[in-house]
C-alpha positions as CSV (number, residue, x, y, z in Angstrom):
1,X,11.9,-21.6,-19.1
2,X,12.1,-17.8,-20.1
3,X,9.7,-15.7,-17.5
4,X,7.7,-13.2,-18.6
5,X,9.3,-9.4,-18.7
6,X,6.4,-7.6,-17.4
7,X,2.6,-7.5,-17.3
8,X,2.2,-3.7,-17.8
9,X,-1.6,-3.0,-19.7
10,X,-2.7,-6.8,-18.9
11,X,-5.8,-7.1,-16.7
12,X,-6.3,-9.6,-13.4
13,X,-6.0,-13.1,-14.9
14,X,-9.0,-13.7,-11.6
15,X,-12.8,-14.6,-12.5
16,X,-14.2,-11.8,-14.2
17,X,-11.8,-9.3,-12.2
18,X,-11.3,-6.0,-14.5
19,X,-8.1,-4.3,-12.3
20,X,-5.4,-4.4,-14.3
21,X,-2.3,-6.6,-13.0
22,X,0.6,-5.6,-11.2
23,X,4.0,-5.1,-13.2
24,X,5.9,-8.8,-12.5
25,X,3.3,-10.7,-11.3
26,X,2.8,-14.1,-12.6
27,X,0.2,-15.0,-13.4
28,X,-0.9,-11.1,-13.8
29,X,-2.6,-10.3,-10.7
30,X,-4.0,-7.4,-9.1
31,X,-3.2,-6.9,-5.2
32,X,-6.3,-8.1,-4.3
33,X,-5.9,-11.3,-6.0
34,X,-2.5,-12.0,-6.3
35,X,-1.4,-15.6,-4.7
36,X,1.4,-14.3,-2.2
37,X,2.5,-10.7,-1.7
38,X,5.5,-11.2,-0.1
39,X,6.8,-13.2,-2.8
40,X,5.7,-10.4,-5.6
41,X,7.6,-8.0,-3.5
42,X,10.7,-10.1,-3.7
43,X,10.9,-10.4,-7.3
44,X,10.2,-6.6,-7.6
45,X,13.7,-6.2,-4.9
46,X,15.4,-8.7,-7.3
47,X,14.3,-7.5,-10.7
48,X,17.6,-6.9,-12.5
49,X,15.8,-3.9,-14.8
50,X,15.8,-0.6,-12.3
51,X,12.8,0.2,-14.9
52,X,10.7,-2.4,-14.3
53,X,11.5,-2.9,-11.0
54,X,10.4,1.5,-10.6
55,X,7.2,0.6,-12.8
56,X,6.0,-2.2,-10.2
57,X,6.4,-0.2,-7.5
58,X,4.4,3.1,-9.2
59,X,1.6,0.1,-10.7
60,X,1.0,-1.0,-6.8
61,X,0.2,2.2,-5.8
62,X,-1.5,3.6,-8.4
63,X,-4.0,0.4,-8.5
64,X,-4.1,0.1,-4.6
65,X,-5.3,3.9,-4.8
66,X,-7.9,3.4,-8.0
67,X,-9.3,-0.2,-6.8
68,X,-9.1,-0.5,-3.2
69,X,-12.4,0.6,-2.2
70,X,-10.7,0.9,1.5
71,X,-7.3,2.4,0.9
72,X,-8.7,4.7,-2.0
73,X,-10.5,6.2,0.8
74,X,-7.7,6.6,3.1
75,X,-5.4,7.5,0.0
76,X,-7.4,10.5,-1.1
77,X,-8.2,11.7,2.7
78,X,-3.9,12.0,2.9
79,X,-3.9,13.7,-0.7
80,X,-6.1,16.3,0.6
81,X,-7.3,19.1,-1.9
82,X,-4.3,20.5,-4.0
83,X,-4.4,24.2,-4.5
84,X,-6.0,25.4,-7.9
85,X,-3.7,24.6,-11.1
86,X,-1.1,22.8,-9.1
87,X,-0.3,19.0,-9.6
88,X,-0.2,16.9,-6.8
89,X,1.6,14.2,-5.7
90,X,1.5,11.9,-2.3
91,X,5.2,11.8,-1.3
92,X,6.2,8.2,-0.4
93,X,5.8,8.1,3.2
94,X,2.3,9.4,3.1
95,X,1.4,7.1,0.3
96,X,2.8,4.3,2.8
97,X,0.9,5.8,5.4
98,X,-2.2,5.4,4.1
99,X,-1.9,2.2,2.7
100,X,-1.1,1.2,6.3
101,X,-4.1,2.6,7.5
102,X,-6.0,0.7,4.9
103,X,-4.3,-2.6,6.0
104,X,-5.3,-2.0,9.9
105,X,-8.6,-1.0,9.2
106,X,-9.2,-4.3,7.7
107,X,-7.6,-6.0,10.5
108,X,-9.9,-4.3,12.6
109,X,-6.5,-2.5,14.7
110,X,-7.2,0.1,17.2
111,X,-5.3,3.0,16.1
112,X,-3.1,3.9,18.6
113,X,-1.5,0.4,18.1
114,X,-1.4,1.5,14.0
115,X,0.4,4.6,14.5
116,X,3.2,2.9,16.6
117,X,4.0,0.5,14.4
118,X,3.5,2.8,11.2
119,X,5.7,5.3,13.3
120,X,8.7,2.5,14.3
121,X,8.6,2.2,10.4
122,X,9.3,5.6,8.7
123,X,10.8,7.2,11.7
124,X,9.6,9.3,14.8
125,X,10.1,12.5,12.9
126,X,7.8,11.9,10.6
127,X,5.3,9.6,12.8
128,X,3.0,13.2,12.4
129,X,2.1,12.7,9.2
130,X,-0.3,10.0,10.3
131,X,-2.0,11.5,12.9
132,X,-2.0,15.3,10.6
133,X,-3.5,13.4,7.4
134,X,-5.2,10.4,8.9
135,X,-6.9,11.2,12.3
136,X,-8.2,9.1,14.7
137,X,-12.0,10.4,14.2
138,X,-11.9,9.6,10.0
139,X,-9.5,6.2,10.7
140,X,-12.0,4.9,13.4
141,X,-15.1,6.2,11.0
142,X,-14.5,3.9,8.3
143,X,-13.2,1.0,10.9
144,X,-16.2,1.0,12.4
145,X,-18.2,0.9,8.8
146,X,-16.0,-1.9,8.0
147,X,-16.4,-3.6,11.6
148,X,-19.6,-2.6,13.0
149,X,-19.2,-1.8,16.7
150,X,-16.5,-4.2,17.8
151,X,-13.7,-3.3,19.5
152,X,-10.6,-2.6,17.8
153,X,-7.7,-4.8,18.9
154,X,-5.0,-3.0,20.8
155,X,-2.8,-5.9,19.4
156,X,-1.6,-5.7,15.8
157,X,-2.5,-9.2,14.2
158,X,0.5,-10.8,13.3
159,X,-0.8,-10.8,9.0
160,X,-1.5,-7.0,9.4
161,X,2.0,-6.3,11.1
162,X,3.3,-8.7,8.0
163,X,1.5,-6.6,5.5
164,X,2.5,-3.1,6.9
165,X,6.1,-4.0,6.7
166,X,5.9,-5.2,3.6
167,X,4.3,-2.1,2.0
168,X,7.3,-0.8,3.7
169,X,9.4,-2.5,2.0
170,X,8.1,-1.9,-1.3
171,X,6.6,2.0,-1.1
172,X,9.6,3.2,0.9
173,X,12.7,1.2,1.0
174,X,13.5,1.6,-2.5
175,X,16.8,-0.2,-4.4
176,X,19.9,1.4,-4.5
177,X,21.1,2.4,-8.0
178,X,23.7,0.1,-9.0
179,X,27.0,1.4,-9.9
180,X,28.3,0.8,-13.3
């Protein structure tokens, strides 16, 4: 059975959902809707095609930024405002960043315990970034909009630790070019 190349312009095979689908997924998914993650992930590390495999890394952020009513938020807050006439561009590790902000707002994880793991991840040198683009005050904001007034959890649930590494994974940890 041949598999489908690639599911680039199709929208989010789910109920009425109009967010288009990632690149690779089968059936086309968006993030929000797609059956398991980890496995998309995998097929996006195994994809033969460096071009494909490039263009479902790019679709995942570009649709987790546009259609994630929570990490748009968090996305934009890192982005900041770019000086006049000048295009702007999240580097890698601040796009991860706040995606893995997104990830333990929804988990409902105190920050501190966020930061550590985000900062184990891409590195103490650059474990700044999160608290100079995504501080405590605007991360615990929008928890607490999300949460009400319960606590945060100074314990990272073990499906938001899952999920930050795996944005990881895919935002950061990107395939080495194979030589001919």
């Amino acid at each position: 059975m041949k598999r489908p190349r690639h599911t680039f312009g199709k929208r989010c095979t789910s109920d009425g959902c109009p967010t288009p689908a990632l690149v690779l997924s089968d059936p086309p998914s968006c993030p929000n809707h797609i059956a398991d993650f980890e496995e998309w992930i995998s097929r996006v590390e195994r994809e033969p095609d460096t071009y494909l495999s490039a263009l479902a890394r790019e679709s995942y952020v570009m649709i987790a930024e546009d259609f994630g009513p929570v990490s748009s938020r968090f996305y934009h807050k890192a982005a900041g405002e770019p000086p006049p006439n000048v295009a702007y561009r999240l580097t890698d590790p601040l796009v991860f960043c706040a995606l893995a902000a997104a990830s333990g707002v929804i988990g409902n994880v105190a920050y501190d315990a966020l930061k550590a793991l985000v900062g184990r991840l891409i590195g103490t040198k650059r474990e700044t970034l999160v608290e100079e683009k995504i501080t405590s005050e605007f991360y615990e904001r929008v928890r607490t909009e999300i949460h009400g007034a319960d606590p945060p959890k100074n314990q990272l649930p073990e499906f938001v630790k899952r999920e930050v590494e795996l944005k990881h994974r895919l935002i950061i940890e990107k395939p080495k070019a194979k030589k001919p």
